[in-house]
FIRO-222466 format. One record per residue (C-alpha): residue number from 1; x negated, y negated, z negated. Coordinates in Angstrom, 3 decimals. Last residue first. Example, Ala and Ser with C-alpha at 12.3 -4.5 7.8 and 13.67 -1.06 7.14 Angstrom:
   k       c1       c2       c3
   2  -13.670    1.060   -7.140
   1  -12.300    4.500   -7.800
***
This chain:
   k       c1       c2       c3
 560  104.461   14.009  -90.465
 559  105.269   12.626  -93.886
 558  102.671   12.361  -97.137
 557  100.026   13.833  -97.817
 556   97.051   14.249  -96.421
 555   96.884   16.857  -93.822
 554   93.299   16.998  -92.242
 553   91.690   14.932  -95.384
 552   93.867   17.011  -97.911
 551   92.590   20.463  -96.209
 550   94.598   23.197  -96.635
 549   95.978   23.818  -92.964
 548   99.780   24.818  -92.466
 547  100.191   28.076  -91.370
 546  102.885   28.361  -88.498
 545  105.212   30.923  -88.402
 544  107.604   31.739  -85.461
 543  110.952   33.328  -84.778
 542  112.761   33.855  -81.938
 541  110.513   36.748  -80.734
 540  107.821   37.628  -82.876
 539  105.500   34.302  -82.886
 538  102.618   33.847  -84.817
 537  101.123   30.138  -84.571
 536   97.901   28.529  -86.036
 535   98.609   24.691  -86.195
 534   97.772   21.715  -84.280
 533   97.543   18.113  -86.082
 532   98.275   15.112  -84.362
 531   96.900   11.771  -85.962
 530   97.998    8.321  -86.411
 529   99.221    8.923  -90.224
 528  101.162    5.239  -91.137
 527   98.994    2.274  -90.349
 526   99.302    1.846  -86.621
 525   97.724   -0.628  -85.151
 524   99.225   -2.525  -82.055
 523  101.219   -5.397  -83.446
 522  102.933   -3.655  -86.588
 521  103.159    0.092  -86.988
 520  104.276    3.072  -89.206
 519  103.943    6.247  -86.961
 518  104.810    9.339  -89.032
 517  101.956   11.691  -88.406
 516  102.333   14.705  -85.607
 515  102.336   18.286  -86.547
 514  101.953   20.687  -83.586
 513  103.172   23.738  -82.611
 512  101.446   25.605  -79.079
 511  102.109   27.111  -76.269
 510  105.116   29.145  -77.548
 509  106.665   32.363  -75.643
 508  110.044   31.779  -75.394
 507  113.813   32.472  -76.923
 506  116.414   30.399  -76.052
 505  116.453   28.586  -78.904
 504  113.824   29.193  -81.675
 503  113.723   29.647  -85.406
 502  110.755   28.635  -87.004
 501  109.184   29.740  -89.940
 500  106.846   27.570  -92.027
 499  104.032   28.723  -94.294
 498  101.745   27.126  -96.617
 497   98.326   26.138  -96.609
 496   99.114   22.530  -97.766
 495  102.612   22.817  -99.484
 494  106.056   22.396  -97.677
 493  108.705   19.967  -97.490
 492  111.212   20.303  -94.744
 491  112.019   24.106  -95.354
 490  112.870   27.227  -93.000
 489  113.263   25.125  -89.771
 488  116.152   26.295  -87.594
 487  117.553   25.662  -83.780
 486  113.831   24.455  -82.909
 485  114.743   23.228  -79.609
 484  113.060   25.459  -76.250
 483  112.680   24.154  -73.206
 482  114.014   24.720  -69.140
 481  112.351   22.446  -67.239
 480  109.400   20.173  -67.154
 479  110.531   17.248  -66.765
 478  110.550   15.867  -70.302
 477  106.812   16.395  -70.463
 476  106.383   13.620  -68.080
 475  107.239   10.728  -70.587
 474  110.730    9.417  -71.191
 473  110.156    6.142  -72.431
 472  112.728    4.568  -74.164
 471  113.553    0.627  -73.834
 470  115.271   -1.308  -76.489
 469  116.692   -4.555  -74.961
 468  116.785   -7.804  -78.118
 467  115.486   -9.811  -74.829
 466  114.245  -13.706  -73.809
 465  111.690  -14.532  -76.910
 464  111.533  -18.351  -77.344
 463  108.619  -20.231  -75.325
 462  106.033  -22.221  -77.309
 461  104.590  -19.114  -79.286
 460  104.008  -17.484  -75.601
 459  104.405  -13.633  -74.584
 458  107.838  -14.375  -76.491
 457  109.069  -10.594  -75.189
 456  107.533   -8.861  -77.901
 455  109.926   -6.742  -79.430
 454  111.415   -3.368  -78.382
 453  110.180    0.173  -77.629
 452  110.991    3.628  -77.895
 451  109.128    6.517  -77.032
 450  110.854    9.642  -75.901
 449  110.082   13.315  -77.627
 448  113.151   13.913  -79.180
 447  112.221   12.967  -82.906
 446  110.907    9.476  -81.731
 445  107.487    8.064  -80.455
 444  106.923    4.942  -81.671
 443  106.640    1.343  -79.981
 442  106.553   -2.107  -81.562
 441  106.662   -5.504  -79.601
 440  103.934   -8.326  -80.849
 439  101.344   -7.185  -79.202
 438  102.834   -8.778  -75.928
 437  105.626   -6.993  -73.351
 436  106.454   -7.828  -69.962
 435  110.055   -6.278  -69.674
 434  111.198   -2.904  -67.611
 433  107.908   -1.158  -68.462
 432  105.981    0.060  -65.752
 431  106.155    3.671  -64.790
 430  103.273    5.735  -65.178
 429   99.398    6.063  -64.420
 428   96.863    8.485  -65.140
 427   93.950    8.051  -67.142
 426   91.350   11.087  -67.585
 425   88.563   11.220  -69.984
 424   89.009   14.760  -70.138
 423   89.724   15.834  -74.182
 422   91.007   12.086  -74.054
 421   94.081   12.292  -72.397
 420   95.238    9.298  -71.867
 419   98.836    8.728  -69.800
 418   98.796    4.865  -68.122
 417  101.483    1.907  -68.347
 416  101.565   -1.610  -66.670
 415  104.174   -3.736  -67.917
 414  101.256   -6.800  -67.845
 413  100.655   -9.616  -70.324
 412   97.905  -12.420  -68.340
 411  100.325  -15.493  -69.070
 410  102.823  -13.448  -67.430
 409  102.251  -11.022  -65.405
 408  102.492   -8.798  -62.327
 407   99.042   -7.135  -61.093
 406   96.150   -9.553  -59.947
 405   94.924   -9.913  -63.094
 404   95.129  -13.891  -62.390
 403   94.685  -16.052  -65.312
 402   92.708  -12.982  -67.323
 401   93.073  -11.629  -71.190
 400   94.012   -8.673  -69.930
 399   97.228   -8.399  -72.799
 398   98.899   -5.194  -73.375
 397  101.812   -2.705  -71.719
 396  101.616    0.605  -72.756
 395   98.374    3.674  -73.335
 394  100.339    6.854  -74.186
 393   98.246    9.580  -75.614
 392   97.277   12.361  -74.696
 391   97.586   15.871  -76.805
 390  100.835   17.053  -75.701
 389  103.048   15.809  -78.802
 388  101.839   12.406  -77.537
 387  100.127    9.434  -79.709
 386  101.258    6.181  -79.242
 385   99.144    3.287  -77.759
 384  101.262   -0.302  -77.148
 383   98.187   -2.261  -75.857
 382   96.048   -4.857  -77.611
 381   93.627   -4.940  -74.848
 380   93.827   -4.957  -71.001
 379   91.494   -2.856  -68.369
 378   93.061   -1.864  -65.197
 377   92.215    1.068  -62.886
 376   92.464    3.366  -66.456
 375   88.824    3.291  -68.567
 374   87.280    5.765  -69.769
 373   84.932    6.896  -73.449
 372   81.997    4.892  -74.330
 371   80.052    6.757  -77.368
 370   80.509    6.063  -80.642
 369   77.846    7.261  -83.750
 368   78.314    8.321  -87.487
 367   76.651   11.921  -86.536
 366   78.969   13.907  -87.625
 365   81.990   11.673  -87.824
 364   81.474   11.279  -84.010
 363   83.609    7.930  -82.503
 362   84.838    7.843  -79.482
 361   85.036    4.627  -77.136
 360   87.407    3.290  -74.701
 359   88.561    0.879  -72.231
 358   85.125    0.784  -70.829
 357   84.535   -2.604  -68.697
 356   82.392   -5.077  -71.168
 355   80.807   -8.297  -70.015
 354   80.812   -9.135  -73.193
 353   83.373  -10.880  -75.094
 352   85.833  -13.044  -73.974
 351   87.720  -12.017  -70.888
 350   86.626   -8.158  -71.458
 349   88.713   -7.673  -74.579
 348   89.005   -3.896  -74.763
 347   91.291   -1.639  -75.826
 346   91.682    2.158  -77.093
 345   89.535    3.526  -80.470
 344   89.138    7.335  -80.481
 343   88.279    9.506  -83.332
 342   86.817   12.705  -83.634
 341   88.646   15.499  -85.606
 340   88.929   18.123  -83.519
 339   92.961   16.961  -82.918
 338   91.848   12.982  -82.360
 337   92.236   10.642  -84.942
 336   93.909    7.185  -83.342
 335   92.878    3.745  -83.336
 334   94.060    0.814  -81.658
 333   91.972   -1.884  -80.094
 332   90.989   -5.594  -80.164
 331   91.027   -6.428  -83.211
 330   91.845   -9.791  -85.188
 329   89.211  -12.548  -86.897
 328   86.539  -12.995  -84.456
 327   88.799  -12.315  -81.063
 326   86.610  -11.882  -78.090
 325   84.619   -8.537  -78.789
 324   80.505   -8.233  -78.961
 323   80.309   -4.438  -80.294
 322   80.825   -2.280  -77.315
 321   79.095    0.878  -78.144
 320   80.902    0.153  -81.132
 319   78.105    0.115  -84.218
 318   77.577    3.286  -86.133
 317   78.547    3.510  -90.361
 316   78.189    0.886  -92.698
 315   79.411    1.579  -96.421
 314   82.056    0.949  -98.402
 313   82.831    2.210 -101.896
 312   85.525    3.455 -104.400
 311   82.909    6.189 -105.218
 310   85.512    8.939 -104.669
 309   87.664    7.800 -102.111
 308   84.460    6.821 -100.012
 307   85.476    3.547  -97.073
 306   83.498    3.627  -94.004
 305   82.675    0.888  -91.671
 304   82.688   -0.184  -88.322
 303   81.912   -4.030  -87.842
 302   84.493   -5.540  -87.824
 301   87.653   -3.831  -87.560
 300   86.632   -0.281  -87.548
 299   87.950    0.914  -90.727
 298   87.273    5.097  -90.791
 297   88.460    5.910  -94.218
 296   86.338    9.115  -95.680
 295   87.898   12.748  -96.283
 294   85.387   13.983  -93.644
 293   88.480   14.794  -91.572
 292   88.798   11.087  -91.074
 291   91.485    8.887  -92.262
 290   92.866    5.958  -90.518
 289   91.826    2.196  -90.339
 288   92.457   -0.624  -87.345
 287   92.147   -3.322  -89.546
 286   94.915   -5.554  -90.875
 285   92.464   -8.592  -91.599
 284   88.919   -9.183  -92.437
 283   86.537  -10.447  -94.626
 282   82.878   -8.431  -94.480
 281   81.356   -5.302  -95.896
 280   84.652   -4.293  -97.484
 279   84.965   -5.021 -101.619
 278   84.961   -1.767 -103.996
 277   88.251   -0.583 -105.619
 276   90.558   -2.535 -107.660
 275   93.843   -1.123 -109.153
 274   97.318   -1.298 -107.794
 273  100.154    0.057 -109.582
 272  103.369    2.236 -108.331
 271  102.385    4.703 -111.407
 270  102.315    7.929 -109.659
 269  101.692    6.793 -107.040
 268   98.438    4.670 -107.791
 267   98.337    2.190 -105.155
 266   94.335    0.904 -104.467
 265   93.099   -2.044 -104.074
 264   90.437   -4.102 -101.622
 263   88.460   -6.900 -102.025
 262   86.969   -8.529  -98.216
 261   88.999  -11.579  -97.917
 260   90.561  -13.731  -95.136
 259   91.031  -17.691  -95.452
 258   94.340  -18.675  -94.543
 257   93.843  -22.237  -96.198
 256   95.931  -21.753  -99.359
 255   96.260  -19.141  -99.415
 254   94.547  -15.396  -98.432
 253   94.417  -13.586  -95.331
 252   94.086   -9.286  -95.548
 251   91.128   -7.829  -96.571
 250   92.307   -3.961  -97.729
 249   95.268   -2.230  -99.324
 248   94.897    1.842  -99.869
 247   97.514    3.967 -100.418
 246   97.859    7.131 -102.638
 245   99.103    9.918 -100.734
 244   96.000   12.461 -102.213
 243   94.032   12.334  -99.102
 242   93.979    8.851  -98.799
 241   96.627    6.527  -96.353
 240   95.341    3.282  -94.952
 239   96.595   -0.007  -94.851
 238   95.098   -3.632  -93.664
 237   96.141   -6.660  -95.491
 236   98.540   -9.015  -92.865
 235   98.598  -11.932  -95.231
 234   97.076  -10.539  -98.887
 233   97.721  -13.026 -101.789
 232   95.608  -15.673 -103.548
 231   95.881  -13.620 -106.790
 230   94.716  -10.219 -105.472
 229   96.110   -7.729 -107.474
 228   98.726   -6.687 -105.637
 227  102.562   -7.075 -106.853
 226  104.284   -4.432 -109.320
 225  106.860   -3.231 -107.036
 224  110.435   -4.089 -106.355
 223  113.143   -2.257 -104.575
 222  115.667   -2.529 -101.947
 221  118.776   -0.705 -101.042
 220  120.499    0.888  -98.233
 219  120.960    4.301 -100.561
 218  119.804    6.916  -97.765
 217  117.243    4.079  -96.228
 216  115.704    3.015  -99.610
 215  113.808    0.068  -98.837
 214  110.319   -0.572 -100.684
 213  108.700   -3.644 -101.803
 212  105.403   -4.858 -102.856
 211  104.856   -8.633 -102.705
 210  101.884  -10.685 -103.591
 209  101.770  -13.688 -101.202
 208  100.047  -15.002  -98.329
 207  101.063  -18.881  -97.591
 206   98.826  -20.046  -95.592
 205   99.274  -18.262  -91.745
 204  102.348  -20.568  -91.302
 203  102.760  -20.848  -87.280
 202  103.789  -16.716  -86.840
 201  107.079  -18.254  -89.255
 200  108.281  -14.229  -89.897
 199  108.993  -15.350  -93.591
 198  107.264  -15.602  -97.265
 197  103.985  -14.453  -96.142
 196  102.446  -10.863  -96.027
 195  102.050   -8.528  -99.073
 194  102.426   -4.961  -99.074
 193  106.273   -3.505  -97.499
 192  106.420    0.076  -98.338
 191  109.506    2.614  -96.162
 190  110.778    5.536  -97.895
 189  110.177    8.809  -97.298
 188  109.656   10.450 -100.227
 187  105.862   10.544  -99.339
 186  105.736    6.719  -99.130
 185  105.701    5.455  -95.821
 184  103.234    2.564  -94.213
 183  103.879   -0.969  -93.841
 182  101.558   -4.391  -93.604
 181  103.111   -7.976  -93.862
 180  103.218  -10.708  -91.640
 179  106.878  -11.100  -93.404
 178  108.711  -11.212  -96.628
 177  111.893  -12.836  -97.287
 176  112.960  -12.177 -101.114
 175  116.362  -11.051 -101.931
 174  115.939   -7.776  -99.593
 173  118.436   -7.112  -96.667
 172  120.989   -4.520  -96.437
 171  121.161   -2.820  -93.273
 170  121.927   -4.522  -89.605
 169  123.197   -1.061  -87.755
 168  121.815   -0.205  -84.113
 167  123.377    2.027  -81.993
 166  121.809    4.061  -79.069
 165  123.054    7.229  -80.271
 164  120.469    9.252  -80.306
 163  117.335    6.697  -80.708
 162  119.591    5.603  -83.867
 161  118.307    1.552  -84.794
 160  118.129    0.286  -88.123
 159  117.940   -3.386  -87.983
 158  116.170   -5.532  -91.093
 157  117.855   -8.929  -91.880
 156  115.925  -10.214  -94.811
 155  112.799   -7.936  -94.873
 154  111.250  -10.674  -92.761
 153  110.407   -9.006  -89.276
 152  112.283   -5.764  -89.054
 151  113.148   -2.945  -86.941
 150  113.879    0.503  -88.904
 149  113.946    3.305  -86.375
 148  116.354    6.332  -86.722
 147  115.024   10.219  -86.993
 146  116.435   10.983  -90.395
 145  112.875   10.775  -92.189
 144  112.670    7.091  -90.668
 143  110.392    5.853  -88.376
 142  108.858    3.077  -88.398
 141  108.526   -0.664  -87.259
 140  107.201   -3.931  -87.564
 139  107.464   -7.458  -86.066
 138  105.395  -10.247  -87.411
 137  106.848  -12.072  -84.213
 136  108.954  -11.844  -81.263
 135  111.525   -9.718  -82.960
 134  114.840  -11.002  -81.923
 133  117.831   -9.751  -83.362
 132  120.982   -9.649  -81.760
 131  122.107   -5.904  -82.628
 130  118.691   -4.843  -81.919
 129  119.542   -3.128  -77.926
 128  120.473   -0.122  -76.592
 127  118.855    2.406  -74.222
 126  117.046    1.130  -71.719
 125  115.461    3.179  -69.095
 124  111.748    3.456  -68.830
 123  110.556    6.743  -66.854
 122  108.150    9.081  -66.612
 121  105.415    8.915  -63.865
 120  105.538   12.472  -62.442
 119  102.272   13.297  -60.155
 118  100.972   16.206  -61.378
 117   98.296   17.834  -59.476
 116   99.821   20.214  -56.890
 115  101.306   23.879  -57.296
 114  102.019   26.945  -54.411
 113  104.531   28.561  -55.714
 112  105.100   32.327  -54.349
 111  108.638   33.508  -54.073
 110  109.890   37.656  -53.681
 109  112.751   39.044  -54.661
 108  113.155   42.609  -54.995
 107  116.463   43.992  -54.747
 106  119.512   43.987  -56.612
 105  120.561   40.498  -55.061
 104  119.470   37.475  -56.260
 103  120.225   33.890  -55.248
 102  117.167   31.188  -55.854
 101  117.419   27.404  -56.158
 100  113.723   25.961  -56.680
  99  112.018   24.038  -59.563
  98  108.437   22.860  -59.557
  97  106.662   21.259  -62.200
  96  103.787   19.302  -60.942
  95  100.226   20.431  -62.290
  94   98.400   18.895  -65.237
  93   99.722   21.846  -67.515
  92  101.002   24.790  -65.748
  91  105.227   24.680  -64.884
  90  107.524   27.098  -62.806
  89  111.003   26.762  -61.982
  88  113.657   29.454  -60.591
  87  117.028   28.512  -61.240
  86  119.582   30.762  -60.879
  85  122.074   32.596  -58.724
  84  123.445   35.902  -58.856
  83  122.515   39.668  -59.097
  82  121.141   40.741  -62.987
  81  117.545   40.288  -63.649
  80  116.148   43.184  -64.779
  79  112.380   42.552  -64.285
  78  110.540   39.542  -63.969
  77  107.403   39.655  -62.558
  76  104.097   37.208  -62.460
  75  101.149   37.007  -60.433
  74   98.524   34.227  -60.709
  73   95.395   36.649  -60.530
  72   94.628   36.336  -64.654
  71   98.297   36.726  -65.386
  70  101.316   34.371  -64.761
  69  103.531   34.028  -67.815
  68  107.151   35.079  -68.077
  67  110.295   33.681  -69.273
  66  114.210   34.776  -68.845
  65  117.064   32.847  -69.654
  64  120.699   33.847  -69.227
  63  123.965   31.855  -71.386
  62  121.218   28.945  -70.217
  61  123.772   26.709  -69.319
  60  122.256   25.504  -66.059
  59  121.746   29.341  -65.186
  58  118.107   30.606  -65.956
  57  114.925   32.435  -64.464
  56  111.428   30.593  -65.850
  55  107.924   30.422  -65.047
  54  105.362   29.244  -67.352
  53  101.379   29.082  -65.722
  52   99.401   31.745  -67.865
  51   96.893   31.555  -65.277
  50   96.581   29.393  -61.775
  49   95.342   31.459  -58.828
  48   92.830   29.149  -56.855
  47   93.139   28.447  -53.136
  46   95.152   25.379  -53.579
  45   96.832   25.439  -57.191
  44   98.109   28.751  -56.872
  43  101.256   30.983  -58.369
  42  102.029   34.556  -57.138
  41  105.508   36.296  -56.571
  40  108.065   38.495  -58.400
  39  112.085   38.199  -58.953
  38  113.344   41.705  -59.736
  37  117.009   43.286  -59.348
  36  119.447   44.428  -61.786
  35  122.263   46.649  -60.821
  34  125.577   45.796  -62.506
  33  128.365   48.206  -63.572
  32  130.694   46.526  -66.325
  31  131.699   43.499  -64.373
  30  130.554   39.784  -64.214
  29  128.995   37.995  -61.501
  28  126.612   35.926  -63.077
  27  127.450   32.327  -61.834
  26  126.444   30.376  -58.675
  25  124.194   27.885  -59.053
  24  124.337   23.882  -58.212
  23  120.762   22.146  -58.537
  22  120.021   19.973  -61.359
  21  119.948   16.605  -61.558
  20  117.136   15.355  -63.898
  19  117.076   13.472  -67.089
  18  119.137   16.852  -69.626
  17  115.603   18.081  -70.901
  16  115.413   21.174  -73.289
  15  112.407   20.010  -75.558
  14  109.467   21.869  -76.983
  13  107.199   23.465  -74.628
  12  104.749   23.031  -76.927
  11  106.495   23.077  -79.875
  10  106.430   19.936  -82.425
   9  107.270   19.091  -85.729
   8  107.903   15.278  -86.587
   7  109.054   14.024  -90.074
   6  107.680   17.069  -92.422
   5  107.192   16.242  -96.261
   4  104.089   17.272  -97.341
   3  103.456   18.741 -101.232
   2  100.573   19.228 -103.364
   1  101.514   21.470 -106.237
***
């Protein structure tokens, strides 16, 4: 039986948010003879009524919540409210949430909302820090099956950081130092090291070794792997997940004179042995690389090519619509596999390549062929891009490549930070970050719905890093209101096409539930499960099911 562990399991609305002040309310008044009123009205966006918009009655410690939707004409009703004060708020996606102090009587109350695009920009606070540990180079980091982070750069003094708690804890360190390596999850959860150098020395670049290792997180302990085939080594391989879990190791820089390679290998799991499989088109190193729905490896780092489980071959597939980028030997973009099953590649190096200016492109696995996407009002590559349990994506920080960007910098890195949402094309900015940040920081999303950050503050090898800070993101989502918490899951590993029931707290009518891959990143590519996966719902209540689907290429397995 094919099994998936689950990491990260959304609901759309899915978080109750504590980040905003909330307005004082009088209680319920209590008393055994208590006539209920009704709190109606109508909900616009200009002229236009605005459909299954989310309103919501409560008291701050939601002991009384109420829900309804908006129909077809914008009205909604809530009957049988009891007399007091609540709040009042009502939220549609891509409009601002509004939130107003209301006291009811027995009678009918009556308050129209009248909504405007969205405007919220998140926010960046910091949160804790990496216990004195810098990571300004061959930085990773993942998430954990427990919800913590594990930072590290050489395997010899990893951090484990607790987005709850804001505490980090220094865990056990391997014997052999290992960095400029590649990382992805194993499906029990624990966290694969493949090859790199021996240390985080960024200057080295010759001295690509062999090593598989895995660290236990519930035992703190280390252990050792048969090492990769390759003789000469694999510094920074690239790593993508197959349908059936196993892993697959490709290019990567060999020693003695950092020379990259095109053979690739695959990790038997049941075995933890690599065999060969066919040689990419042309050298390269830690590709941007991810599954598609066709059951193929997308691998778009350079050219664009396409890896076949099943013959153990590559093949060409469409050109970027952008094909002439700066860098020769590193990419300039992240990828992510989109919901439908498209994929999208993000960043652009303008400065020099071509004369280029679409931040962008989306690739077709039906016809093999990219097309330009958007752009935000500034165009950088080798940005912090995490995928969002709303469907965008978060676009952070990066390098424009330029003297003078003419936004703050340094040495061309910006804070800047934009929300994606690729079924529109639209960009829409956000808070900066509190530090300038290069490719070398890492940045997941975490169990609450935040995104954490920390690394990259060097922005120059000659300069030493100036901040161990971990900054969370608190993206617009979070101000949304009242929002429900899964207060039970009915299993945490499940089969493809199986069912999950949810129990959920205070009770509300579900958007959606999504299933989002374990992010497992170094620099800016991601080479755990970058995709989201939405899943048929049927809600009675409190409780929900959710089907999981039964394709291996749309759920492969492993941890989401």
């Amino acid at each position: 039986m094919v099994r998936v562990t689950l990491r990260l399991i959304w609901l759309l609305p899915a978080m109750v948010s504590p980040l905003r002040a909330q307005p004082t309310l009088e209680a319920i008044p209590a008393g055994p003879a208590i006539s209920l009123g009704i709190v109606r009205g109508t909900v616009t966006a200009g002229a236009i009524a605005v459909s299954n918009a989310r309103v919501t009655i409560s008291v701050p410690s939601l002991a009384y919540f109420r829900e309804a939707r908006t129909n077809s004409a914008g009205r909604y009703v809530v009957k049988g409210v009891p007399p007091g004060g609540y709040r009042l708020g009502v939220a549609s996606r891509d409009y601002g949430y509004q939130e107003i102090a209301i006291q009811l009587s027995d009678s009918a109350l009556i308050r129209d909302f009248s909504l405007a695009p969205e405007t919220e920009p998140g926010r960046w606070d910091v949160i804790g820090n990496t216990a004195g540990e810098f990571f300004d180079a061959s930085d990773i980091g993942i998430l954990l099956a427990d919800g913590r982070i594990m930072y590290c750069h050489d395997t010899i003094t990893p951090v484990i950081f607790d987005p709850a708690t804001g505490q980090p804890f220094m865990a056990a360190g391997s014997d052999l130092p290992q960095g400029c390596m590649n990382i992805t999850l194993l499906p029990d959860g624990r966290p694969i090291f493949v090859g790199g150098q021996p240390g985080s020395d960024p200057g080295q670049f010759r001295n690509a070794v062999r090593y598989v290792k895995a660290y236990d997180p519930v035992a703190n302990t280390w252990e050792q792997f048969a090492d990769l085939l390759n003789p000469t080594g694999r510094w920074y391989p690239g790593m993508a997940r197959l349908a059936d879990g196993s892993l697959l190791a490709m290019g990567g820089g060999t020693r003695p004179i950092a020379e990259r390679t095109a053979t690739c290998e695959r990790l038997n799991l049941s075995t933890m042995t690599w065999t060969w499989t066919g040689s990419m088109l042309n050298p390269s190193e830690f590709s941007p690389s991810a599954l598609l729905y066709t059951g193929e490896v997308l691998a778009t780092w350079s050219p664009p090519q396409l890896y076949n489980p099943t013959t153990g071959q590559w093949r060409p597939t469409g050109p970027l619509d952008q094909p002439v980028r700066g860098w020769p030997d590193h990419s300039d973009h992240s990828l992510i596999v989109l919901a439908d099953g498209r994929a999208v590649v993000i960043g652009i190096d303008r400065a020099n390549g071509g004369p280029y200016s679409v931040m962008s492109e989306i690739y077709d696995p039906t016809t093999e062929l990219w097309s330009p996407g958007s752009s935000p009002a500034l165009l950088r590559e080798k940005s912090e891009v995490v995928p969002l349990p709303d469907g965008r994506v978060l676009v952070a920080a990066g390098d424009t490549e330029l003297a003078n960007p003419g936004v703050p910098h340094v040495n061309g890195v910006v804070k800047w930070t934009d929300l994606y949402e690729p079924a529109t094309g639209v960009w829409r900015r956000m808070a900066d970050m509190g530090q300038f940040r290069e490719y070398h920081a890492v940045t997941l999303l975490v169990p609450d719905g935040r995104v954490l950050t920390t690394g990259g503050t060097v922005i120059d090898f000659g300069n030493p890093p100036n901040s161990t800070d971990v900054e969370a993101f608190s993206p617009p989502y979070l101000f949304r209101g009242v929002r429900p918490q899964i207060a039970n899951l009915s299993d945490s590993v499940v089969s493809r096409g199986g069912n999950l029931t949810l129990t959920i707290a205070p009770t509300t009518r579900l958007t959606s539930v999504v299933l989002l891959g374990t992010q497992a990143t170094t620099h800016w590519v991601d080479a755990g499960i970058p995709r989201r996966v939405v899943l048929s719902v049927q809600q009675s209540g409190a409780n929900a099911s959710v089907t999981l689907p039964t394709d291996p290429s749309v759920l492969p397995l492993g941890s989401v």
